[in-house]
C-alpha positions as CSV (number, residue, x, y, z in Angstrom):
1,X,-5.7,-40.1,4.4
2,X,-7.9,-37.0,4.3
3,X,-7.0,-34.2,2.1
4,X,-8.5,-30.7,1.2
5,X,-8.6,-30.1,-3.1
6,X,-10.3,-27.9,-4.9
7,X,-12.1,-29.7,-7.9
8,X,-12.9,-26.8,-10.0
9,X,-12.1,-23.0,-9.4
10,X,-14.2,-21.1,-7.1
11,X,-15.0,-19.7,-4.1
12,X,-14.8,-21.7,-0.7
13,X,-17.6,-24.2,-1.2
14,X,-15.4,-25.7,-4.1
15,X,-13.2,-27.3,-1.6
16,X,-13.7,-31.1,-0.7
17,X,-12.0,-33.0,2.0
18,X,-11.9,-36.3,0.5
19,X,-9.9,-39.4,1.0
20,X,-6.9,-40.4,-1.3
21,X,-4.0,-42.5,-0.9
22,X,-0.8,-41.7,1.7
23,X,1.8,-40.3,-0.6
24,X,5.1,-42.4,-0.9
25,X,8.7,-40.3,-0.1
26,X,11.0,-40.6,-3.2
27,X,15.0,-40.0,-2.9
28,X,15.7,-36.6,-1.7
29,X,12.5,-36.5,0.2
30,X,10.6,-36.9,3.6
31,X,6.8,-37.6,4.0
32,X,5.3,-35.3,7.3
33,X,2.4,-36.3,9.5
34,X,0.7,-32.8,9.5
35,X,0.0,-31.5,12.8
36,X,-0.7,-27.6,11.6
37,X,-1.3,-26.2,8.1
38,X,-1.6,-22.6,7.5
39,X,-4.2,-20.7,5.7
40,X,-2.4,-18.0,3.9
41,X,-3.6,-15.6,0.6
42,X,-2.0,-17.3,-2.1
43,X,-4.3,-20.6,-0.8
44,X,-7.5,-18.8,-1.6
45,X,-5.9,-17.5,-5.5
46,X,-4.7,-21.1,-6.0
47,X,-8.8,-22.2,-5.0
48,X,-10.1,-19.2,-6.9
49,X,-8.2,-19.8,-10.6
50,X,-6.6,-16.2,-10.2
51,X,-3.6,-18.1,-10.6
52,X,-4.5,-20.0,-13.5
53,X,-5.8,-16.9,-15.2
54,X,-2.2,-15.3,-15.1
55,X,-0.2,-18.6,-16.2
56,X,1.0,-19.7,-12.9
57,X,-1.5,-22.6,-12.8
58,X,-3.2,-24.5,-15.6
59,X,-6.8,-26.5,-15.0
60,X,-6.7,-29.9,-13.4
61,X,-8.9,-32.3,-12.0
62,X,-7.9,-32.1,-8.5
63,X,-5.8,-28.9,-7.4
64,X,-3.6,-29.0,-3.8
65,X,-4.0,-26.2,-1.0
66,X,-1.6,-25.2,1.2
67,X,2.1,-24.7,1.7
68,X,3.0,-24.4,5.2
69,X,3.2,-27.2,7.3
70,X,4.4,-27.6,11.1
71,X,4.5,-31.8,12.2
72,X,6.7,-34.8,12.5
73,X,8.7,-36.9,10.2
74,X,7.1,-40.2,9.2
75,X,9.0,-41.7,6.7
76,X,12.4,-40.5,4.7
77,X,13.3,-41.6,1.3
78,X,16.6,-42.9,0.2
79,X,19.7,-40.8,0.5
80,X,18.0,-38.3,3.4
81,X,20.1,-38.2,6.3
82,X,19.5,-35.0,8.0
83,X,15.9,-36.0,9.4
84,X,15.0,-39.4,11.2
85,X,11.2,-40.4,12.0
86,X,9.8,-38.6,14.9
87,X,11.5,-35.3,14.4
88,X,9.5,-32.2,15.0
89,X,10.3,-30.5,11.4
90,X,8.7,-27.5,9.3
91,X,8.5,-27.3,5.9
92,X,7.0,-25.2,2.9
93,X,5.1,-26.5,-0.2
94,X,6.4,-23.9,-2.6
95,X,5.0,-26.0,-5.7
96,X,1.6,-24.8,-6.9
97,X,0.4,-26.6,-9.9
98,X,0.1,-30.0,-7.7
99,X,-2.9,-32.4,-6.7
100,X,-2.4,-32.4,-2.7
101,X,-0.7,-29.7,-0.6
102,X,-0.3,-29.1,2.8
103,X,-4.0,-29.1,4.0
104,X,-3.8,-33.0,4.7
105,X,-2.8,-35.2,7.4
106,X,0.5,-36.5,5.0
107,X,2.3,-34.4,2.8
108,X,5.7,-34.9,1.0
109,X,8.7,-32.7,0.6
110,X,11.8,-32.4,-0.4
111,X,14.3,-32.7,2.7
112,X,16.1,-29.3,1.7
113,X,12.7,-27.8,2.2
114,X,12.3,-28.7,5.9
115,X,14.2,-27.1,9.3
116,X,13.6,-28.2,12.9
117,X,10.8,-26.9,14.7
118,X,10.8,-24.3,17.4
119,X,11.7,-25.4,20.4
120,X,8.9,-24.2,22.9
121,X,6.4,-23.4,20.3
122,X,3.4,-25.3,19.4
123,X,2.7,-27.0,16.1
124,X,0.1,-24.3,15.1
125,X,2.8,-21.5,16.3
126,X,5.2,-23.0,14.0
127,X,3.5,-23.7,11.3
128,X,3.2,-19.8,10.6
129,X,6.7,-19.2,10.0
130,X,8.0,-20.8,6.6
131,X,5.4,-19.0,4.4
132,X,5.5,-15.6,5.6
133,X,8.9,-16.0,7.3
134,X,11.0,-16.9,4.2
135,X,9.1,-14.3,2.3
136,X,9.8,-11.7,4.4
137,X,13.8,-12.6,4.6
138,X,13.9,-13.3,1.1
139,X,12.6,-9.7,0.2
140,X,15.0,-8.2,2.6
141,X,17.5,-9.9,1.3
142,X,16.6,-8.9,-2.1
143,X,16.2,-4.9,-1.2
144,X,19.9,-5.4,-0.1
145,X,20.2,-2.8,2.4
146,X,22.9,-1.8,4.9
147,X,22.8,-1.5,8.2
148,X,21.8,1.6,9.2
149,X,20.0,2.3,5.9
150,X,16.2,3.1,6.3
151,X,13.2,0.8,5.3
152,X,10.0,1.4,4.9
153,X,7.7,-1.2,5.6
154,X,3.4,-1.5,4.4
155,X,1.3,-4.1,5.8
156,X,3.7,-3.8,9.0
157,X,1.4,-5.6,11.3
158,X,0.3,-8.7,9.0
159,X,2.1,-11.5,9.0
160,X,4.9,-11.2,6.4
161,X,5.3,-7.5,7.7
162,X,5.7,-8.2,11.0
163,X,8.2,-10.7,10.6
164,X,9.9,-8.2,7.7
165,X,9.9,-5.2,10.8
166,X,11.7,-7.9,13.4
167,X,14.1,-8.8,11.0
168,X,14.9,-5.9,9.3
169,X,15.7,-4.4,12.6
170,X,18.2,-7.5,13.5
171,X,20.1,-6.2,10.2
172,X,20.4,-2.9,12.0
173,X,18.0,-1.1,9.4
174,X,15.7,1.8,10.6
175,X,12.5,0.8,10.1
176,X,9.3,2.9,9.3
177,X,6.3,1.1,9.7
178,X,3.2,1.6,7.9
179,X,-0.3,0.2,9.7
180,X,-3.5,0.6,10.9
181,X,-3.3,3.4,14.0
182,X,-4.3,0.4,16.6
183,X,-1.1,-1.1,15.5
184,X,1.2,1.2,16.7
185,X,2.3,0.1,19.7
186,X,2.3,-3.4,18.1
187,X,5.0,-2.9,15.3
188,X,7.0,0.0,17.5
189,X,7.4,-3.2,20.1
190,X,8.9,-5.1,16.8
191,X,11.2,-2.9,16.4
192,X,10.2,0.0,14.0
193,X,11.8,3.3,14.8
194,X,9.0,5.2,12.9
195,X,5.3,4.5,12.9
196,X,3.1,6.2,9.7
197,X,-0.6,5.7,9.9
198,X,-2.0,3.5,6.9
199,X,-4.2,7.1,6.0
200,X,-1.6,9.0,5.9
201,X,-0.2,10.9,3.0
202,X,2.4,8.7,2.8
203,X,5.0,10.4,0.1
204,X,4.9,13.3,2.4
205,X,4.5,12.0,6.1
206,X,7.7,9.3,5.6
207,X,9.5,11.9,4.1
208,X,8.7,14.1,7.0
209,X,10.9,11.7,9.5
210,X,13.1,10.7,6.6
211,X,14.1,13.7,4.4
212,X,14.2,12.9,1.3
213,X,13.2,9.6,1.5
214,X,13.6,6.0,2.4
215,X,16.1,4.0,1.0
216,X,13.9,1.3,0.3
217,X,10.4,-0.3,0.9
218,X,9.1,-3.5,1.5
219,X,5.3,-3.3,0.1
220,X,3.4,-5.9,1.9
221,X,0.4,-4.1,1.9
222,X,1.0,-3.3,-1.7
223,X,0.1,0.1,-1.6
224,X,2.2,0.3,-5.2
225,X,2.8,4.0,-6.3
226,X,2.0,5.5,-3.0
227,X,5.1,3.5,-1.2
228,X,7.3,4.5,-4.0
229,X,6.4,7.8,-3.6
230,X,8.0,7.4,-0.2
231,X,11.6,6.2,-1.4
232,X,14.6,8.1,-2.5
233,X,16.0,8.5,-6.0
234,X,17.7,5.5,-6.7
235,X,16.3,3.5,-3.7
236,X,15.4,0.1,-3.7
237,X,11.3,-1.2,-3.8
238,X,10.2,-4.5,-3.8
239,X,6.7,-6.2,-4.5
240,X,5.2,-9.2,-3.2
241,X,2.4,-9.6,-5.3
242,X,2.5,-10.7,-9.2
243,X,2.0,-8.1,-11.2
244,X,1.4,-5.4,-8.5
245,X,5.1,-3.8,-8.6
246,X,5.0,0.2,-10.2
247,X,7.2,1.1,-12.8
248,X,10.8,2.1,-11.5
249,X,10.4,5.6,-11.5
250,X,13.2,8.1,-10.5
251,X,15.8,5.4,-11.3
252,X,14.5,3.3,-8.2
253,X,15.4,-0.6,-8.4
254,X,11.9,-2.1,-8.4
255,X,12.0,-6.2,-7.9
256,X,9.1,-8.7,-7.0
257,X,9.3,-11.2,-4.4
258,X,8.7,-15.0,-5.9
259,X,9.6,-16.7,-2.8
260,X,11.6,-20.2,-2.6
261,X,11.6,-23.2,0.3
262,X,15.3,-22.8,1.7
263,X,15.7,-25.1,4.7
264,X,18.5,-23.5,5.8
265,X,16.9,-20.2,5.7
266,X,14.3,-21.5,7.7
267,X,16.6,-23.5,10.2
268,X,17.7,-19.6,10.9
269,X,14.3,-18.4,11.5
270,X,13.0,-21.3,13.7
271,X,15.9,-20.4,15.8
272,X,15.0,-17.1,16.0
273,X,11.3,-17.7,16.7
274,X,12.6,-20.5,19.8
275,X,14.9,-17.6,21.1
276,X,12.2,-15.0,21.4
277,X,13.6,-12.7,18.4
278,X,11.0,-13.9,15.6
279,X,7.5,-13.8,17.2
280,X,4.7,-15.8,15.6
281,X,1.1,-14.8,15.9
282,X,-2.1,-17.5,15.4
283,X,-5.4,-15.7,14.4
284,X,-7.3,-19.3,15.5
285,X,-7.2,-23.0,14.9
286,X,-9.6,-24.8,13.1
287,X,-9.9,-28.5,12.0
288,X,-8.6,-29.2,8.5
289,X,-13.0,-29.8,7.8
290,X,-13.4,-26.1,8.3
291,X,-11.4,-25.2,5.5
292,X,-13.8,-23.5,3.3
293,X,-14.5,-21.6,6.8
294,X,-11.0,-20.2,7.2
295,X,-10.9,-19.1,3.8
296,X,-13.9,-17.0,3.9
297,X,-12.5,-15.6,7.8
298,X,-8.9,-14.9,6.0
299,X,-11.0,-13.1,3.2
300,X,-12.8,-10.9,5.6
301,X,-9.5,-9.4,6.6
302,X,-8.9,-7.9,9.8
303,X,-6.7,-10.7,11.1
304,X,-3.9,-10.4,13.6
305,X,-1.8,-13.9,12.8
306,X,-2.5,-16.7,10.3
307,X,-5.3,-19.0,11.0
308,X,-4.3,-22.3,11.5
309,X,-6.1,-26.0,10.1
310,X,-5.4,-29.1,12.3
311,X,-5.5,-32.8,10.6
């Protein structure tokens, strides 16, 4: 089967789509005909060696990419009953020190790592969610707020923060959104009560709608001190980059998001996305050759939605 690796660390033209063998399911685990990978950040820091230079990686021959992955079942290993093959599944590759990931036309998973796809949504579509999706929940879930408790949110129209803004306002939370002033209309439509400019003063604009501060953020855009400036005493901040959370000033709780495959989690979310509640957005689709291509598009920025490589 064809696979992207990276054979040394680098920039894109260090990826190689190059043929190795069909990977085997073992107890516990399905094997996925890939019909939609997504191209996401921590791809090009697994290609790169950032990773590896912080201790989440060490050198290899061959390195995997990828984590997300939308297809269909094609084989299940002993003791999996809850997929059969030929079921539309989605799964994330939460493992990074590995030699094949999701960009390939076969990958292997655990079972408790996969949920059924969307119905009504394409493979590309669903492919976006597990990633960004799970990370968004899980950093929710990990701020811990009540309903009716406010949120601020950075990065608000990327992909993890516009997933955290529709979920965060299906926990009855009051969301203020930080983006890009084009993006208003976008993350207000997701359900954000507030909207704050990205170049704003943003201690002093959230606390303008929210006196004395949110209760907690969710820094996807990892604005760091200037986000925290914008929660209360005591409030609740969380990270979801290594290494990038401040230091808990003012008694806030300050956490980092190291986010987990949970296939019942995601079971919850592709429901969501098939009801209408959880809205997936694709930058582009590109065939799993243009990899190195995607990496240098997501790199540019400015993306609205994940791009997506088809096998």
């Amino acid at each position: 089967m064809r696979a992207v690796v990276a054979k040394s660390f680098g920039g894109p033209e260090v990826l190689d789509v190059t043929e190795v063998p069909v990977p085997a399911p073992g107890a516990g685990q399905v094997r996925v005909r890939v019909e939609a990978a997504t191209v996401n950040p921590v791809d090009l820091a697994t290609r790169s060696g950032v990773l590896a230079t912080v201790g989440l990686m060490t050198a290899r021959d061959v390195t995997g990419i990828g984590w997300d992955v939308a297809g269909r079942v094609d084989e299940v290993g002993a003791g999996v009953t809850a997929f059969t093959p030929g079921d539309r599944v989605i799964g994330l590759h939460d493992r990074l020190d590995v030699p094949l990931g999701a960009y390939a036309e076969f990958v292997v998973l655990d079972a408790d790592a996969l949920a059924p796809a969307p119905d009504g949504l394409s493979a590309a579509e669903a492919a976006t969610l597990p990633l960004n999706g799970l990370t968004a929940l899980q950093a929710l879930d990990l701020l811990g707020l009540r309903p009716g408790a406010t949120l601020l949110i950075t990065g608000a129209a990327g992909a993890v923060g516009g997933f955290a803004v529709e979920l965060a306002a299906l926990r009855g939370l009051r969301v203020v959104a930080v983006a890009d002033a084009g993006d208003e209309a976008f993350v207000r439509a997701a359900g954000a009560r507030w909207f704050v400019p990205r170049s704003a003063e943003l201690g002093e604009a959230v606390r303008a709608l929210v006196p004395g501060g949110v209760d907690g953020a969710l820094d996807a855009a990892v604005l760091g001190v200037r986000a925290l400036d914008a929660v209360r005493n005591r409030g609740a901040f969380v990270s979801l980059i290594a290494g990038a959370a401040p230091l808990p000033l003012r008694g806030i709780r300050v956490a980092e998001q190291w986010v987990a495959a949970d296939g019942a989690a995601l079971a919850w979310l592709s429901s969501l996305a098939a009801s209408g509640r959880l809205t997936p957005r694709v930058a582009d689709s590109l065939p799993l050759e243009q990899a190195a291509q995607a990496q240098e598009l997501l790199a540019k920025g400015g993306l609205r939605g994940r791009l997506v490589l088809t096998p």
